[in-house]
N, CA and C atoms as a LAMMPS dump frame, in Angstrom:
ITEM: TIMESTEP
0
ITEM: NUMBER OF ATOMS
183
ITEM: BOX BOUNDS ff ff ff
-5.0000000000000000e+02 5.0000000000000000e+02
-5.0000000000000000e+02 5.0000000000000000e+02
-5.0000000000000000e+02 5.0000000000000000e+02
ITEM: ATOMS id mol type element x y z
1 1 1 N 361.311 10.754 -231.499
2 1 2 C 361.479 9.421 -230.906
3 1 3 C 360.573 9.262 -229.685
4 2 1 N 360.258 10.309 -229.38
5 2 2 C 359.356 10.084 -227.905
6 2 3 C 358.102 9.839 -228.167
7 3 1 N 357.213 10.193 -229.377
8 3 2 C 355.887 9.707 -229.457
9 3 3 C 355.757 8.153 -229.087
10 4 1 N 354.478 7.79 -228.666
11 4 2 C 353.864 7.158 -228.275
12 4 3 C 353.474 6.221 -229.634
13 5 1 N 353.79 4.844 -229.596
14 5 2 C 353.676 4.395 -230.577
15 5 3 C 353.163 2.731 -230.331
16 6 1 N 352.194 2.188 -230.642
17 6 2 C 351.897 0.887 -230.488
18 6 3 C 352.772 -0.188 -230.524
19 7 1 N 352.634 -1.348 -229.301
20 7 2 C 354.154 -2.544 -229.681
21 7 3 C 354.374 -2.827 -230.935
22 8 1 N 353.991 -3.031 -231.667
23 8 2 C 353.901 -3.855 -233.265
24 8 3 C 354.695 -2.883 -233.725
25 9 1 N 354.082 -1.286 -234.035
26 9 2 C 355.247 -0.257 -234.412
27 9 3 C 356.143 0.119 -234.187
28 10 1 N 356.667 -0.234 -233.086
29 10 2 C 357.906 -0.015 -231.861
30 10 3 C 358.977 -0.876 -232.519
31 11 1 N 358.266 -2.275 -232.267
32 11 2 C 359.118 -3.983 -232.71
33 11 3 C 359.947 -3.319 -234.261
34 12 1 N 358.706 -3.218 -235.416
35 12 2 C 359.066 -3.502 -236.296
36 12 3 C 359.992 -2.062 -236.346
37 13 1 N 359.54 -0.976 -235.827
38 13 2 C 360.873 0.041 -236.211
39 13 3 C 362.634 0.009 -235.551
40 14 1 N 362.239 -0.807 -234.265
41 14 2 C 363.257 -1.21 -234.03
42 14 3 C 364.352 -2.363 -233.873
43 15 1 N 363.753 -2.76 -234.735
44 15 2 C 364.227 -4.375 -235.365
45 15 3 C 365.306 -4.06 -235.578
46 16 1 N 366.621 -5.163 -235.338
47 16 2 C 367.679 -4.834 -235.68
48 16 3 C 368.624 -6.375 -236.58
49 17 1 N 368.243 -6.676 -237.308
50 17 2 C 367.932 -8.152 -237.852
51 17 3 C 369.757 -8.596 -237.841
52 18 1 N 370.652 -7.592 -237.773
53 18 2 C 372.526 -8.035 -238.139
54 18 3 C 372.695 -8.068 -236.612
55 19 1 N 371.671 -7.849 -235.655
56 19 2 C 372.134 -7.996 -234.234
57 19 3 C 372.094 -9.143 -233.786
58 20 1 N 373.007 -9.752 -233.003
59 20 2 C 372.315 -11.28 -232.65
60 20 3 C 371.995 -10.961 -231.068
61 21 1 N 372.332 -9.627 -230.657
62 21 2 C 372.171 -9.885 -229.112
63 21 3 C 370.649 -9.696 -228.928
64 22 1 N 370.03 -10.638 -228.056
65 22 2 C 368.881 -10.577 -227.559
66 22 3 C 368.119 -10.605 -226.423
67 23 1 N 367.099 -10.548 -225.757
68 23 2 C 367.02 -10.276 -223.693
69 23 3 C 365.519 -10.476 -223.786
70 24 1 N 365.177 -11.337 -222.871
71 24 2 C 363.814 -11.55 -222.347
72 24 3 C 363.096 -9.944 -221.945
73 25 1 N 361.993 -10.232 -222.324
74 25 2 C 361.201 -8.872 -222.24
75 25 3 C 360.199 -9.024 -221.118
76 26 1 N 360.304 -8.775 -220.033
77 26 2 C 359.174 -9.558 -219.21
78 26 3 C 357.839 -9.313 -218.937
79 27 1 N 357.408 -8.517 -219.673
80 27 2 C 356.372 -7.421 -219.764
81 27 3 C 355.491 -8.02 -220.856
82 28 1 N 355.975 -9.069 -221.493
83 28 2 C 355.213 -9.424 -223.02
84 28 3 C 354.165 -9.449 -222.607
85 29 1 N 353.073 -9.077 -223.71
86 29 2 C 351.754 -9.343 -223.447
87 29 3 C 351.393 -11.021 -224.303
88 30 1 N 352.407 -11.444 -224.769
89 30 2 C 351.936 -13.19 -225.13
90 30 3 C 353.69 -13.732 -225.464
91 31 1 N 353.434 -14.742 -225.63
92 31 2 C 354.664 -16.114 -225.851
93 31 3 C 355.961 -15.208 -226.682
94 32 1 N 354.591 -14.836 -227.9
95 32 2 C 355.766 -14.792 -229.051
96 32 3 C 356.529 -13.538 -228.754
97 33 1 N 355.857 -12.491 -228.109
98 33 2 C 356.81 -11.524 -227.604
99 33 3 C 357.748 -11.329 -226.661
100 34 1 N 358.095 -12.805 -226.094
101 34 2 C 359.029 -12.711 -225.127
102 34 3 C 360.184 -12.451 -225.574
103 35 1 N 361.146 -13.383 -226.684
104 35 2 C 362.01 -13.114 -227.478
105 35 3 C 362.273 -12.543 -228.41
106 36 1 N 363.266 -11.093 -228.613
107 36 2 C 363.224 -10.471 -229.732
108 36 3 C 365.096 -9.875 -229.664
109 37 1 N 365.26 -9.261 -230.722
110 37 2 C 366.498 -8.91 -230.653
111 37 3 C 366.082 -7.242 -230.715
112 38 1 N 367.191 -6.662 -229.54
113 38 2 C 367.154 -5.051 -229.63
114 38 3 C 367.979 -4.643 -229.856
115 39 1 N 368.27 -3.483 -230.489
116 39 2 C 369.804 -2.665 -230.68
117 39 3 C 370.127 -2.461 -229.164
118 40 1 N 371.598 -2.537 -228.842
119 40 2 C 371.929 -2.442 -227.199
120 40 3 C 371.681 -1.169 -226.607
121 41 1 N 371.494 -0.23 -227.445
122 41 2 C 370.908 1.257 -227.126
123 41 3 C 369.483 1.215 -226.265
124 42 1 N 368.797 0.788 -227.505
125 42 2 C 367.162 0.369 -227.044
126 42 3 C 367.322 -0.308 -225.773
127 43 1 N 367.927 -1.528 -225.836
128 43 2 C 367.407 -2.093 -224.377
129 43 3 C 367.816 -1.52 -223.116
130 44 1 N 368.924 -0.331 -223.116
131 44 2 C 369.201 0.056 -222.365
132 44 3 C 368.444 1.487 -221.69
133 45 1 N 368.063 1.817 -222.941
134 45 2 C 366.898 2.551 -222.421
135 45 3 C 365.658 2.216 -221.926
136 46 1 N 365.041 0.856 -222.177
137 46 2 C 364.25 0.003 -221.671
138 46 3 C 364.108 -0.065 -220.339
139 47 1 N 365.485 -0.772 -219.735
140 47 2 C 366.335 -0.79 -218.834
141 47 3 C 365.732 0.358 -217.429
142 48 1 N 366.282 1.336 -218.582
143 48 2 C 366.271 2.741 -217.461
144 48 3 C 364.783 3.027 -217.086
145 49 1 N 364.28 2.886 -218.309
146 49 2 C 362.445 3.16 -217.78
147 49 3 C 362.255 2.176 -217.183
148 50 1 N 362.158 1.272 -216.99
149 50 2 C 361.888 -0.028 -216.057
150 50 3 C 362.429 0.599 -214.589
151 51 1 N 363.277 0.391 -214.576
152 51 2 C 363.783 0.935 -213.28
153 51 3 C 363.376 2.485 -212.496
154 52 1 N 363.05 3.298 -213.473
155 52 2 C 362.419 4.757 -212.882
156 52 3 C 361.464 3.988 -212.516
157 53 1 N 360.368 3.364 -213.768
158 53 2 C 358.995 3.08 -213.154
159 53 3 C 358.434 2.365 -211.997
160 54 1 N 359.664 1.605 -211.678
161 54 2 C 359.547 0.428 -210.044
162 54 3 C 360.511 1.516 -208.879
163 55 1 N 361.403 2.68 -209.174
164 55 2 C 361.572 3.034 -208.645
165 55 3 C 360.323 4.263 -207.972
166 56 1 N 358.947 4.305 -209.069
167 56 2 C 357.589 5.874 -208.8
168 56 3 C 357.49 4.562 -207.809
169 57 1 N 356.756 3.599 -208.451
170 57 2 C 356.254 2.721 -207.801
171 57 3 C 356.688 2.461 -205.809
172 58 1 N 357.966 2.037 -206.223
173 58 2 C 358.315 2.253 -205.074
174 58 3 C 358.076 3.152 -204.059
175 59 1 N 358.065 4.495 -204.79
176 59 2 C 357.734 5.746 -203.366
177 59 3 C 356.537 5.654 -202.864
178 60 1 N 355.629 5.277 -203.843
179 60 2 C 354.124 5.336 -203.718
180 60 3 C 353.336 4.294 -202.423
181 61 1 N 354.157 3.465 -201.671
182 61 2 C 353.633 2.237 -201.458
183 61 3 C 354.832 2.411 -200.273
């Protein structure tokens, strides 16, 4: 699960189409990727890397 994998391959492997829950992605690189549905797992791991990464950020500055 940890390889490194392009958005498109990411999306479509983690598509979760019986989910209806869904969360702005704010990172999209265009429109159509703002809205998508994630398993609540995924986004929560999302979540957590987001927050380590503004938390490197943070020390750095």
């Amino acid at each position: 699960m940890g390889e490194s994998v392009s958005g498109e391959v990411f999306l479509r492997n983690h598509y979760a189409p019986t989910d209806e829950r869904s969360f702005v992605w704010p990172m999209a690189p265009g429109k159509g990727w703002v809205r998508t549905v994630w398993r609540m797992d995924d986004q929560q791991q999302w979540e957590d890397r987001a927050r380590a990464n503004a938390d490197a950020l943070d020390g750095l500055f």
